[in-house]
C-alpha positions in Angstrom: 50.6 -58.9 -57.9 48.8 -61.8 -56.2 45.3 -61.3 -55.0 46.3 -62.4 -51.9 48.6 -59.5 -51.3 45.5 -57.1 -52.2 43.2 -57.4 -49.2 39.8 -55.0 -49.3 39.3 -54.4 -46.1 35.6 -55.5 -44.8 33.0 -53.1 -44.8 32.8 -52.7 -41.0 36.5 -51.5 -40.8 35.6 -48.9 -43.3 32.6 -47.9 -41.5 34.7 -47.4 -38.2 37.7 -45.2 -39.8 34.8 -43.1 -41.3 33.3 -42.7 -37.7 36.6 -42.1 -36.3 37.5 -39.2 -39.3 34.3 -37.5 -38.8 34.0 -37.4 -35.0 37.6 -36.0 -35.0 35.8 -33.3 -37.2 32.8 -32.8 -35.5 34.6 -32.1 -31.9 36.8 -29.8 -33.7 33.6 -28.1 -35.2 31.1 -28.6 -32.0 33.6 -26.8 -29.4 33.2 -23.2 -31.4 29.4 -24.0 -31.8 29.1 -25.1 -28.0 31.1 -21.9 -27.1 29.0 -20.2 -29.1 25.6 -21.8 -27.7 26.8 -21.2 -23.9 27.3 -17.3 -25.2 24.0 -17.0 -26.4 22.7 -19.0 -23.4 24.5 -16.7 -21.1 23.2 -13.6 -22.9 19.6 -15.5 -22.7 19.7 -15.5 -18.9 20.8 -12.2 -18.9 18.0 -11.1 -20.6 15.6 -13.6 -18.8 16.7 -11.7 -15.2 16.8 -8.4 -17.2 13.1 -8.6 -18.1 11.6 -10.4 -14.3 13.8 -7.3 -12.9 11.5 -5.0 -14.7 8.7 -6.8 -14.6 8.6 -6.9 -11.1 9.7 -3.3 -10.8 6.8 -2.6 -12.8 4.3 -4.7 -11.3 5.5 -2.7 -7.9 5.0 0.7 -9.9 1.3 -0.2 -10.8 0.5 -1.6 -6.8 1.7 1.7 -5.6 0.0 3.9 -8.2 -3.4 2.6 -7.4 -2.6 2.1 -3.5 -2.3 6.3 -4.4 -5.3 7.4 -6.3 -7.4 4.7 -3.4 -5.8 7.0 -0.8 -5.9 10.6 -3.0 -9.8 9.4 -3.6 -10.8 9.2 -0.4 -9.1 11.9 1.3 -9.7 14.1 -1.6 -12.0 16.7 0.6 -10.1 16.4 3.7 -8.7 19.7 3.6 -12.3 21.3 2.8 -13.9 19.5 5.7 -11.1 20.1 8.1 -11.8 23.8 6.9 -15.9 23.3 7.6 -15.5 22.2 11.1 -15.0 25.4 13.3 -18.5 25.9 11.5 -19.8 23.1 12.6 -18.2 23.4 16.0 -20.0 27.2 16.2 -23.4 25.5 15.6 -23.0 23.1 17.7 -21.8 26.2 20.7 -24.7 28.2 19.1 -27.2 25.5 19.9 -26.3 24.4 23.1 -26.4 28.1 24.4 -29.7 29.1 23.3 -30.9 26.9 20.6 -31.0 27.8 16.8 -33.8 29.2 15.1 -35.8 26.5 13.0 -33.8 27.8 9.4 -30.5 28.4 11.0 -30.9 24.7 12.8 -31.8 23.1 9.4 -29.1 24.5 7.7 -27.0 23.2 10.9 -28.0 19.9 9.6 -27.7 20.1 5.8 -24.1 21.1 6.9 -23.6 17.8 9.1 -25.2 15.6 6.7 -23.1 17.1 3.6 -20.0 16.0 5.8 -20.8 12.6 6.6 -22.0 11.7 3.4 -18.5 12.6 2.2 -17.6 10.4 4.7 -16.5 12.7 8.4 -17.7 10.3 11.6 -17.6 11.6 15.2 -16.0 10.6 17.8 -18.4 9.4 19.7 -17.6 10.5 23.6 -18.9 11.4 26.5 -18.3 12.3 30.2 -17.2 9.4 32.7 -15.8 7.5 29.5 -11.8 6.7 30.1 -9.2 9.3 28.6 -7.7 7.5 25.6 -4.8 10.2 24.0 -4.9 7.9 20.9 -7.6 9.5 19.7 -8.0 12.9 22.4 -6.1 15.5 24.0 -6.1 16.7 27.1 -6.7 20.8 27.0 -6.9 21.3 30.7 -6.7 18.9 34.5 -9.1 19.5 37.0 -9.6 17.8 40.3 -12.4 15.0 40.0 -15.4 15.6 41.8 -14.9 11.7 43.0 -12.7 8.6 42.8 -14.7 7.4 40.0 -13.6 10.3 37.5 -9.9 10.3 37.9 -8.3 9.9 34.6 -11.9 10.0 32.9 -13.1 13.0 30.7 -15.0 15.1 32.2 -16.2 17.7 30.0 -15.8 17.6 26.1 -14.5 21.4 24.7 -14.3 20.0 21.3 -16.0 16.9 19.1 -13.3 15.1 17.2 -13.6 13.7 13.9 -12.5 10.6 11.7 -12.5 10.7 7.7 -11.9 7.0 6.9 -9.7 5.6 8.9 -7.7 8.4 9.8 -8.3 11.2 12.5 -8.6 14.3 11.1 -9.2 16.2 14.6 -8.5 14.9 18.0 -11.6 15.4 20.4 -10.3 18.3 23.0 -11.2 16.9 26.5 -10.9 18.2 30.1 -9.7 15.7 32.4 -10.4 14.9 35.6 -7.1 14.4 38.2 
């Protein structure tokens, strides 16, 4: 054989066929891998959405828990106090009739005191001021002595009382008509 019939191929040509062999191998072996990697990415997002879903849910859970014990806390005693105010209402009828002995008026007013400290406000009304029913009801119409009192309140039966923000007893008015 003649040298010239034996040719060695350069070393570029080498270096292609070699590229060519192992990127037909590597497609073959990425495509399982890349199926694989979109799997696990699929199941990654699943469990990224899984976990913001109860995170959330949770973060909701705690809001309304303490939006609870804020509103348990401060109307904690408004059953007690709601209980105490025909007391305070029969002190208040005692004194107005006849007055209260000095010990009986003093214990009037530890009473009053107790309340409001826990926090009980009153209404604060009088006669002549407008008739609002957001926060008093009407017991009884009479006819107003003038123009002046028509749809005003004209006597008050029965103080009423806020706890917070929220009435616990509507003031009982009479109204003029």
């Amino acid at each position: 054989m003649e040298d010239k019939d034996l040719q060695v191929p350069e070393q570029e040509d080498l270096n292609e066929g070699a590229e060519q062999v192992a990127g037909s191998e590597t497609t073959a072996e990425t495509n399982p891998e890349s199926e694989k990697l979109q799997q696990l990415q699929k199941q990654l997002d699943e469990s990224k959405s899984k976990y913001l879903y109860l995170f959330s849910d949770f973060e909701n859970f705690k809001r309304n828990t303490a939006r609870e014990r804020i509103d348990l806390m401060q109307t904690a005693g408004r059953d007690i106090v709601t209980a105490l105010l025909p007391i305070l209402d029969d002190f208040d009828r005692a004194a107005k009739n006849g007055g209260l002995p000095e010990g009986i008026q003093l214990i009037h007013n530890k009473i009053q005191h107790t309340l409001e400290q826990k926090g009980l406000k009153v209404l604060s009304l009088k006669p002549g001021d407008d008739f609002n029913a957001d926060t008093q009801e009407a017991v009884a119409e009479i006819p107003a002595a003038s123009e002046a009192l028509k749809g005003k309140i004209v006597d008050i039966l029965e103080q009423g009382y806020t706890m917070g923000e929220r009435i616990i007893r509507f003031a009982k008015v009479v109204v003029g008509k």
